[in-house]
N, C-alpha and C positions, 0 to 999 in steps of 0.2 A: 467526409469526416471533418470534425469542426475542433477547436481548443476552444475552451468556453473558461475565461477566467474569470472565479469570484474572490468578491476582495474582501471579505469577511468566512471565519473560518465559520460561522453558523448555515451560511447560506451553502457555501464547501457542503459541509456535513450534512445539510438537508439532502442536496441533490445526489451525494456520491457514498454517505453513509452506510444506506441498507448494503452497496455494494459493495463495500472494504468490508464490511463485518463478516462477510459470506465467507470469506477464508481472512479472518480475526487474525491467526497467528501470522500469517504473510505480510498482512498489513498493520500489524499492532503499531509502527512505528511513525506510519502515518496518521493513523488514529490517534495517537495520544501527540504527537504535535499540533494535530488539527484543535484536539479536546483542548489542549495547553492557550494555544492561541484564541478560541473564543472569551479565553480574559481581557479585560481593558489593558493589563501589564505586559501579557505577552504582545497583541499585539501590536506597542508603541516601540517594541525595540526594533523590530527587523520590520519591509516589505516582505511577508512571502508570496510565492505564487501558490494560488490555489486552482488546481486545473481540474478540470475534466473532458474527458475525450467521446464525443458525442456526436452520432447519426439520427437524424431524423426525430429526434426529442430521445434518445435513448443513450444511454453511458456507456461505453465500451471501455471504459480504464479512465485512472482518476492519477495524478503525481503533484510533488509539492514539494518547493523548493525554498530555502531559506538564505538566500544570497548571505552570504559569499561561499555557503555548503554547497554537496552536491543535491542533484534532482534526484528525489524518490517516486521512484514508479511504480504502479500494480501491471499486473498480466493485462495484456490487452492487444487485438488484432495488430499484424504487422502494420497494413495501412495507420491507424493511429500513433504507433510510435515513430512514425517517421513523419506524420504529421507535427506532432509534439515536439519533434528535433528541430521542422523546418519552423514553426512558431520561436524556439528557443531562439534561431538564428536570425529572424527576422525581428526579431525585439531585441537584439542583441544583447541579450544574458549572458552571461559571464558562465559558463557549466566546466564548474572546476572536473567532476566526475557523475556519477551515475549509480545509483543502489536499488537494487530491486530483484526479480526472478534475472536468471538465467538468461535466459533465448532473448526476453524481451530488453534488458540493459548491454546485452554484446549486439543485438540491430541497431539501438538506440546511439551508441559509441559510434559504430564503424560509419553508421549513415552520417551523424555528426561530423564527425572527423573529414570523412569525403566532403560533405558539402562547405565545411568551413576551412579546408586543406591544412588540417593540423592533422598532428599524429594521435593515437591512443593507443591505451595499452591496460591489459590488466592488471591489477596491483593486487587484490584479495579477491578469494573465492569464501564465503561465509552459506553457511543453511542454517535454516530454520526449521526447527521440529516441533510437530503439534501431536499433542494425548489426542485420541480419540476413543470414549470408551466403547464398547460394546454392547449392543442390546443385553440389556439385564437378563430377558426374559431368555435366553441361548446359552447363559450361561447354568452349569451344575453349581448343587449348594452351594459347596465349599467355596468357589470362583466369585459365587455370588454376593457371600458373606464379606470375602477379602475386601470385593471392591466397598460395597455399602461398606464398611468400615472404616477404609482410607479415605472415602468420599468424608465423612463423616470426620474423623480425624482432622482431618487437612481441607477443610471443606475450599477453600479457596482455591485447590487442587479441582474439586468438583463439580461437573457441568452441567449436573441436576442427572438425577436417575431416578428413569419411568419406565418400569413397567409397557412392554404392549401389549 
């Protein structure tokens, strides 16, 4: 398992994109810092780190960091996030904290903390909730009608509904 840092958030997005968009609401916040940063404005203000964690030419988890924040992470093998940790320590980054899923940012801490003999600890526990609509086609009229409507109302609520 490799850290692969790009230093433009276009080339980021090229390589790790299709991957964060797969679960959009998990990674929205990486997404639109990355999207933020392909400006000339954003990014002259900060270095970020733009990572990806990668086998054999293939992505296993992507995070990105904007000194003096914490690092944001996606889900990704435990090998990789303690790869990611041991990268963080050996470029000696400053990792004030960690945001991301679950399982993957409590390995990510505790391996940190071990290898650089500091303490951590948790401060917030936060979730993420994503709509997922339902096959149109499974739903009765009535059910059918509700959603085409709201879709439709609030179309920016809507994720496109087809028919199978």
């Amino acid at each position: 398992m490799n850290v692969v840092r790009h230093y433009t958030a276009s080339k980021f997005l090229d390589r790790a994109g299709a991957c964060l968009e797969i679960a959009e609401a998990e990674n929205t916040v990486i997404l639109g810092l990355a999207t933020y940063f392909k400006s000339d404005a954003g990014q002259q203000k900060v270095a970020p780190y733009f990572l990806t964690l990668e086998d054999n030419g293939i992505v296993f988890g992507a995070a990105l960091m904007t000194p003096p924040r914490r690092i944001l992470l996606t889900r990704m093998p435990d090998p990789a996030v303690t790869t990611l940790a041991d990268f963080t320590l050996a470029e000696t980054v400053a990792v004030p904290g960690v945001l991301g899923p679950t399982s993957e940012s409590k390995r990510f801490a505790e391996y940190w903390a071990s290898r650089s003999r500091r303490d951590c600890r948790m401060i917030m526990s936060e979730r993420i909730y994503s709509c997922v609509l339902p096959r149109v086609a499974e739903l009765d009229g009535v059910e059918r009608d509700l959603i085409i409507v709201g879709c439709h109302v609030v179309p920016k609520l809507g994720t496109g509904i087809h028919d199978a």
